[in-house]
BAZATOR-704437 format. One record per residue (C-alpha): z, y, x. Coordinates in steps of 0.02 Angstrom, whole numbers, plus 32768, in hexadecimal, padded with zeros to 4 digits. Each point is the difference from the previous one (the first is absolute). Example, Ala and Ser with C-alpha at 12.3 -4.5 7.8 and 13.67 -1.06 7.14 Angstrom:
BEGIN
81867F1F8267 7FDF80AC8045 
This chain:
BEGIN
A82505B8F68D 7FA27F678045 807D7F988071 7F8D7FD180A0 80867FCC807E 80B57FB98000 808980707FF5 808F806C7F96 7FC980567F73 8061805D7F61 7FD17FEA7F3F 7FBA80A27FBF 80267FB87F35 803E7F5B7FB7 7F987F5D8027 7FFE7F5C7F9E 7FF97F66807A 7FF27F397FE3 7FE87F6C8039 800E7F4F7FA8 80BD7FF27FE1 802E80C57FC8 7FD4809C7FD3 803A80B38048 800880B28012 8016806380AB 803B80AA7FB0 7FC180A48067 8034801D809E 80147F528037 7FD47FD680C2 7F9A7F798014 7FC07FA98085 7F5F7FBE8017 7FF47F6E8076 7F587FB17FD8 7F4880547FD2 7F757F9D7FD4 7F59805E8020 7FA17F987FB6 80427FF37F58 804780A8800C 80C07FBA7FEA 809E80338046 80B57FA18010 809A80188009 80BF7FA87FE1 801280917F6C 7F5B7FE37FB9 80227F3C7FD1 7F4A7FD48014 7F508052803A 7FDE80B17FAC 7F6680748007 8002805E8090 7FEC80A27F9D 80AF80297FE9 806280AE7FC5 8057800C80B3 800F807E8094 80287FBE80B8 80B980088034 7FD47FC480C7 
């Protein structure tokens, strides 16, 4: 699902995230929430994601 606007959403399968300092997995079922989308560069942010991720991500909305 592309992420187009700020809000709850649950995992649908296990996602790797990163950012500069460490590595992750969010394991399925895992509510995160999005509080930044960058249309331009077609990013999304959150506090669970560590750092900017594609906004194509394996979620459904939980609002």
């Amino acid at each position: 699902m592309i992420i187009t606007r700020k809000g709850h959403y649950r995992l649908l399968e296990d996602i790797k995230v990163r950012n500069s300092i460490t590595i992750g997995t969010l394991p399925k079922g895992t509510a995160i929430e999005i509080t930044q989308v960058d249309n331009v560069k077609q990013k999304v942010i959150g506090e669970q994601l560590l750092d900017w991720t594609h906004w194509d991500l394996p979620v459904e909305n939980i609002n």
